[in-house]
C-alpha positions as CSV (number, residue, x, y, z in Angstrom):
1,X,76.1,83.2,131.2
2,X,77.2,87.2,129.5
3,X,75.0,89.8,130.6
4,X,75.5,92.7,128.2
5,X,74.3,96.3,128.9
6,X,73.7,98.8,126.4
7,X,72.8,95.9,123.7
8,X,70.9,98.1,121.8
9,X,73.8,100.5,121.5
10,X,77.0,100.4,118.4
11,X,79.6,98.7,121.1
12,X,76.8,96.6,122.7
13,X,75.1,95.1,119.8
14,X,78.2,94.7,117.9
15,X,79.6,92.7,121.3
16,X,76.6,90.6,121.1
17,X,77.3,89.4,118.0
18,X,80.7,88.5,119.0
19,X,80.1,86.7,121.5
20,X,77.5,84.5,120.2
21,X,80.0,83.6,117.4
22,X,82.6,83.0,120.2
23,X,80.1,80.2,121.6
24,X,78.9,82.7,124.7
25,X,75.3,82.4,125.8
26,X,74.4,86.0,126.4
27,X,71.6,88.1,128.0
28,X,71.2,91.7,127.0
29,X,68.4,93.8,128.7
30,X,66.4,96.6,127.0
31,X,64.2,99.7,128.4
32,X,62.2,99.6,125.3
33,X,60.9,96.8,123.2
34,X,61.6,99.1,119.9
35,X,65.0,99.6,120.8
36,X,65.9,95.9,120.1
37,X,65.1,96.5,116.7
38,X,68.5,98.3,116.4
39,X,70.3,95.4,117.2
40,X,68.7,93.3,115.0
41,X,69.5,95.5,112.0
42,X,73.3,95.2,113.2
43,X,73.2,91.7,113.2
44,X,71.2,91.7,109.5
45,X,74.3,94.2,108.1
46,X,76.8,91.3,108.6
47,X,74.4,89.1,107.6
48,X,73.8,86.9,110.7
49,X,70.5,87.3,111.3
50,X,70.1,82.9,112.4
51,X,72.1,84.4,115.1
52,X,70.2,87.0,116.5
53,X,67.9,84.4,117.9
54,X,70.1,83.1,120.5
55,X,70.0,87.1,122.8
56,X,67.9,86.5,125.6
57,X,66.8,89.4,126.2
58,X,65.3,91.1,129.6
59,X,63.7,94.4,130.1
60,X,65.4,96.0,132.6
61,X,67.6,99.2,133.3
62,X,70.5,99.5,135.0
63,X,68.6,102.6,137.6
64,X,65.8,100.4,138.3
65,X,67.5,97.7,141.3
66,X,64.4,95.3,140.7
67,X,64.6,94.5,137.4
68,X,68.0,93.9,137.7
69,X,67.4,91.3,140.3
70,X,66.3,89.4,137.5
71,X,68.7,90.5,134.7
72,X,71.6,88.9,136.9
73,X,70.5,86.0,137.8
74,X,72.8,82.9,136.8
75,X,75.3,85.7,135.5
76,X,79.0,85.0,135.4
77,X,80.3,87.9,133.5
78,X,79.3,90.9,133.1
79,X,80.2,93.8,129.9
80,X,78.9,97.1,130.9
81,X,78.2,99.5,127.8
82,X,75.0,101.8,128.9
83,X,75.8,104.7,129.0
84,X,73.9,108.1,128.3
85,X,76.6,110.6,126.3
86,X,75.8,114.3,125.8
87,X,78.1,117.5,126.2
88,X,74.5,119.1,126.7
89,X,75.2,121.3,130.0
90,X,71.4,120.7,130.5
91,X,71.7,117.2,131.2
92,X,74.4,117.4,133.9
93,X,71.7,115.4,136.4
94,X,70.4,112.5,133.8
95,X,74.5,112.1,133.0
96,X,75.1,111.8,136.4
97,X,72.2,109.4,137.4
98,X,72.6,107.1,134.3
99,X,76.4,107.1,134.3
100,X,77.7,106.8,138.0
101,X,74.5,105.5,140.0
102,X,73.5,103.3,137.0
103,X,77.2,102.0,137.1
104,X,76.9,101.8,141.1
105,X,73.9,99.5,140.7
106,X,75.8,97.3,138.5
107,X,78.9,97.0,140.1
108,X,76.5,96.1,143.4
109,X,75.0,93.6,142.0
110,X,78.4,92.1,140.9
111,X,79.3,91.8,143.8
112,X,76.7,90.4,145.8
113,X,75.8,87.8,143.2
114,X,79.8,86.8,142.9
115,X,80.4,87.9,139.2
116,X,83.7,86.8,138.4
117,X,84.6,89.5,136.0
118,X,83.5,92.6,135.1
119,X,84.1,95.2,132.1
120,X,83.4,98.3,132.0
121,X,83.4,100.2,128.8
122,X,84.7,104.0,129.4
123,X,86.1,106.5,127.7
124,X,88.9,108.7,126.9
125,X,87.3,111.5,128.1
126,X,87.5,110.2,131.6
127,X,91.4,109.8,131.3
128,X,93.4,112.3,132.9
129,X,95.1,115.9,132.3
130,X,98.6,116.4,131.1
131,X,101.0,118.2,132.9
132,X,103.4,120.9,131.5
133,X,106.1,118.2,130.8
134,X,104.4,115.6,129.4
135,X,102.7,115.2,126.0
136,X,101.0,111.9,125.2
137,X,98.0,110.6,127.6
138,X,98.3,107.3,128.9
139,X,96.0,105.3,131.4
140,X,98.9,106.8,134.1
141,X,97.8,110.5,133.7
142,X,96.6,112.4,136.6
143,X,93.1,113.2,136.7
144,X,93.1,117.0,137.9
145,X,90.0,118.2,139.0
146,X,90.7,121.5,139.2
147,X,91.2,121.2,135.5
148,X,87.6,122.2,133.3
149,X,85.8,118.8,132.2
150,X,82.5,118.1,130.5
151,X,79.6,116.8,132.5
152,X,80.0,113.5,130.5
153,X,83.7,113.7,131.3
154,X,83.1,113.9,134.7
155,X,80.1,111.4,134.6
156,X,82.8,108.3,133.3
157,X,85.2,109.2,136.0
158,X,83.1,108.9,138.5
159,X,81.2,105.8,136.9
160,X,85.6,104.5,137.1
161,X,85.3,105.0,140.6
162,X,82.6,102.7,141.5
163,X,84.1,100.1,139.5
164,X,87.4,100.7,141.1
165,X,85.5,100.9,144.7
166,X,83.7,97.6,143.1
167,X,87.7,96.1,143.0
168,X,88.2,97.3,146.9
169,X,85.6,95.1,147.5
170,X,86.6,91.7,145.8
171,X,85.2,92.3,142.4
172,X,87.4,91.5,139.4
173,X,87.4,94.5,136.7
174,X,88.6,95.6,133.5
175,X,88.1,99.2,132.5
176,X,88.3,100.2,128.6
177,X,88.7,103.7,127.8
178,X,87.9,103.9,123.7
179,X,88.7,106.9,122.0
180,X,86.1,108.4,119.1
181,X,84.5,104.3,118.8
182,X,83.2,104.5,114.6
183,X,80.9,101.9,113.2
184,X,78.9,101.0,110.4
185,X,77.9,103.9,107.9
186,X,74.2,105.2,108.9
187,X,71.5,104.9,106.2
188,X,72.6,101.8,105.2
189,X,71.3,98.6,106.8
190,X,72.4,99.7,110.1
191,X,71.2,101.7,113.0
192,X,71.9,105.4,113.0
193,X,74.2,106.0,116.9
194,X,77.4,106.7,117.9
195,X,79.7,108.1,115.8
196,X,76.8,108.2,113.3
197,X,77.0,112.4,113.7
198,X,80.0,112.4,111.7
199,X,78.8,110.8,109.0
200,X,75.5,112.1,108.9
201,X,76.9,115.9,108.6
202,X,78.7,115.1,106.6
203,X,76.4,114.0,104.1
204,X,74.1,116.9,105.1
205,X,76.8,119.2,102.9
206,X,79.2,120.2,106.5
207,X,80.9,123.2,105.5
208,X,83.7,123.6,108.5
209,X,86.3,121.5,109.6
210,X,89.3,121.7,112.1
211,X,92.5,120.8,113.1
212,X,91.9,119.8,116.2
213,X,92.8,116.2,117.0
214,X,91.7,112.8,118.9
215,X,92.2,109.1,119.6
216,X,89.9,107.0,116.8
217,X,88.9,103.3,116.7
218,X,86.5,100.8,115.2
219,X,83.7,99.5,117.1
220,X,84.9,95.9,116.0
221,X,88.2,96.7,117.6
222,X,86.8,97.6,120.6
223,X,84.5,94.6,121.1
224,X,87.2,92.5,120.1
225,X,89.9,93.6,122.6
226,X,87.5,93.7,125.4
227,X,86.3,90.2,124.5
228,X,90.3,89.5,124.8
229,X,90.6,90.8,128.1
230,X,87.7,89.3,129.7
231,X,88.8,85.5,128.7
232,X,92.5,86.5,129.6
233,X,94.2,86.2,133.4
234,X,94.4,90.0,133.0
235,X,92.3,91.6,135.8
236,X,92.0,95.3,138.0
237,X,93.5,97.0,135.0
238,X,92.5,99.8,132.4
239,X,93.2,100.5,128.9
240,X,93.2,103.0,126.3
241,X,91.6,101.7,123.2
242,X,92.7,103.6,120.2
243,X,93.6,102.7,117.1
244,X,95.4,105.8,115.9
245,X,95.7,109.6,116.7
246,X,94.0,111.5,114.0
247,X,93.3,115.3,113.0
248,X,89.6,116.0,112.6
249,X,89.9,117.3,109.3
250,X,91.5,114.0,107.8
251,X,88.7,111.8,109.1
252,X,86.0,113.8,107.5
253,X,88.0,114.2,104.2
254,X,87.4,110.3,104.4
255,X,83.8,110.4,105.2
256,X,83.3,113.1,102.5
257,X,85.3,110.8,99.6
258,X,83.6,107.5,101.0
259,X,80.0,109.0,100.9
260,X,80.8,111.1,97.6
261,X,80.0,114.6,98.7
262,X,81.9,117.2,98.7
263,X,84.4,117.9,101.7
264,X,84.3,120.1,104.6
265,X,86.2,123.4,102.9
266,X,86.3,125.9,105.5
267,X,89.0,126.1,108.5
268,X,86.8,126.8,111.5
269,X,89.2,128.2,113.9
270,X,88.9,128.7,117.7
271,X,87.7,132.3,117.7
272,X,85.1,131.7,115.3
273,X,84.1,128.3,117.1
274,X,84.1,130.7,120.4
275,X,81.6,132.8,118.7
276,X,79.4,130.2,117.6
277,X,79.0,128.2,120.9
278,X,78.0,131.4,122.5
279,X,75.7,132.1,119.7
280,X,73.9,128.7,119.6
281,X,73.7,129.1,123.7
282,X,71.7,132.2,123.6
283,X,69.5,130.7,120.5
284,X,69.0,127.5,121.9
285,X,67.9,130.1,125.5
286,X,65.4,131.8,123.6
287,X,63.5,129.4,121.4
288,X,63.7,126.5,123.5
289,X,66.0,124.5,121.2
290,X,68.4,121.8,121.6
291,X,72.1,123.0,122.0
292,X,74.2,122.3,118.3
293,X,77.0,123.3,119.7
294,X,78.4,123.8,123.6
295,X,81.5,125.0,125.0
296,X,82.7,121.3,125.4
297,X,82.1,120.3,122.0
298,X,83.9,123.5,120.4
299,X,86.6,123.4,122.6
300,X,87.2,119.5,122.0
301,X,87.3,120.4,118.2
302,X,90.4,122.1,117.9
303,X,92.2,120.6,121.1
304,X,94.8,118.5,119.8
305,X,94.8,115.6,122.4
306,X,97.3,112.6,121.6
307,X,96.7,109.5,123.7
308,X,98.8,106.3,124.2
309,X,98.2,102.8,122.8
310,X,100.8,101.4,124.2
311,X,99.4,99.5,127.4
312,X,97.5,97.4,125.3
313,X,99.5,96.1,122.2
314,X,102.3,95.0,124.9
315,X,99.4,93.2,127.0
316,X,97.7,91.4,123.7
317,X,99.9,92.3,120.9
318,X,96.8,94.1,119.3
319,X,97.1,95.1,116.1
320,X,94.4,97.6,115.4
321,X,92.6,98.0,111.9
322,X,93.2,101.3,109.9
323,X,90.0,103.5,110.7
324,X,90.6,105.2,107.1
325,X,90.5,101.8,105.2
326,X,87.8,100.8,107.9
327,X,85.3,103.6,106.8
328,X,86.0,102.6,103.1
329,X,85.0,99.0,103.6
330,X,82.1,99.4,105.9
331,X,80.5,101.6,102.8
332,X,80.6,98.5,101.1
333,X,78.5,96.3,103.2
């Protein structure tokens, strides 16, 4: 038996679906009984809804050690999605707590109940730092922690480390590092999460772009691949997971022609992206708000950050679906 984490989430439910179509019986756990909701929807969008039946799901969370006593039992495999993701410098602790000790617990109970694989879904933000000389990431880049990182950055590295401490100690892994994961469009049939943000302001009329740029994928490339690595003899290993290296401005030109709204029209440069992070810090002080904006988010905006596929199509031969044409043809479903 598959036990899935994060099944409620855009890589978990979509994995879910996967697998039961790949003949897997699966467990998925949930904190909340609403939250399952959201997977059903996923499963309704591709209109498999006679499959959704066949989750057995368990409420449990991956902090609380009993209830995963129970999630784990009769588990072979395990795919680790949870994972709480903010660049909120206010939630530095629940980052930490959900992301390394919830990943901890996981990769403890792997072990002692003699998994025989184990994924653990990632993130480019917890690959490493390029030097001077060197200009495209790839899974061998030094991590430099003297080097400024997000609290979520930091949060996926260190959740890497108790999978790789997890390997020390007889586990087999796999670690996936997706770049920018996209999914189904919100306000359709599916569940609004993810990479839903982008679409969502961009409906809402978003006026600025940039020209900063990041590793994209689809969420069904992601699933996919993982689901590849897990059946395959390939073990202790990690890969990057993106499709293609993309500037931000293209990929909301995209959403904007796809959604039929007018596009993002004004270049927000790093000065005036400065100003505004500052700004929303001092607002969001005052009145109590949620931060908009943080010095993470502005700063990953107009980095241009190119990372390497390269690991991966020579281990599978992956060939990876255009993330424009992707975003076109999810707007039809």
């Amino acid at each position: 038996m598959v036990l899935v984490t994060g099944g409620t989430g855009l890589v978990g439910s979509h994995l879910l679906l996967h697998l039961i179509e790949n003949g897997e019986t699966v467990r998925a756990i949930y904190r909340k009984p609403n939250n399952i909701q959201k997977t059903r929807l996923v499963f309704e969008l591709y209109k498999k809804e006679d499959l959704f039946a066949k989750i057995e799901w368990v409420e449990a969370d991956i902090l609380d050690v009993p209830s995963l006593e129970i999630a784990f039992a009769g588990i072979e495999y395990v795919y680790h999605c949870a994972a709480f993701i903010s660049l909120d410098p206010k939630d530095e602790d629940k980052l930490r707590k959900t992301n390394i000790e919830g990943t901890a617990n996981m990769v403890n109970f792997s072990i002692a109940k003699q998994v025989k694989k184990f994924c653990f879904v990632s993130s480019i933000a917890a690959l490493g730092d390029l030097a001077p000389h060197e200009t495209v990431i790839t899974e061998e880049t030094e991590w430099n922690p003297e080097k400024p990182h997000s609290d979520y950055a930091i949060s996926k590295y260190g959740a890497e480390m108790e999978v790789w401490r997890g390997l020390q100690e007889g586990l087999d892994v796999i670690i996936i590092n997706p770049g920018v994961i996209l999914g189904p469009i919100p306000n359709t049939k599916s569940c609004e999460q993810g990479s839903a943000e982008f679409y969502v302001k961009v409906a809402n009329g978003l006026s600025f772009y940039t020209l900063g740029s990041t590793g994209f994928i689809t969420v069904i490339d992601v699933i996919k691949t993982a689901f590849e690595l897990m059946k395959s003899d390939i073990k202790n290993e990690r890969f990057t997971l993106i499709a293609e290296n993309i500037v931000f401005r293209d990929i909301l030109n995209t959403i904007a022609d796809t959604l039929k709204v007018k596009r993002p029209h004004i270049h927000a440069k790093p000065f005036l992206l400065n100003l505004a992070w500052i700004a929303d810090g001092i607002f969001s002080t005052l009145f109590f708000q949620k931060r908009r904006i943080t010095k993470a988010t502005a700063k990953a905006s107009y980095s241009k950050s190119l990372y390497s596929n390269e690991k991966i199509k020579t281990a599978l031969g992956t060939v990876f679906l255009d993330v424009h044409q992707y975003v076109r043809d999810i707007s039809k479903l």
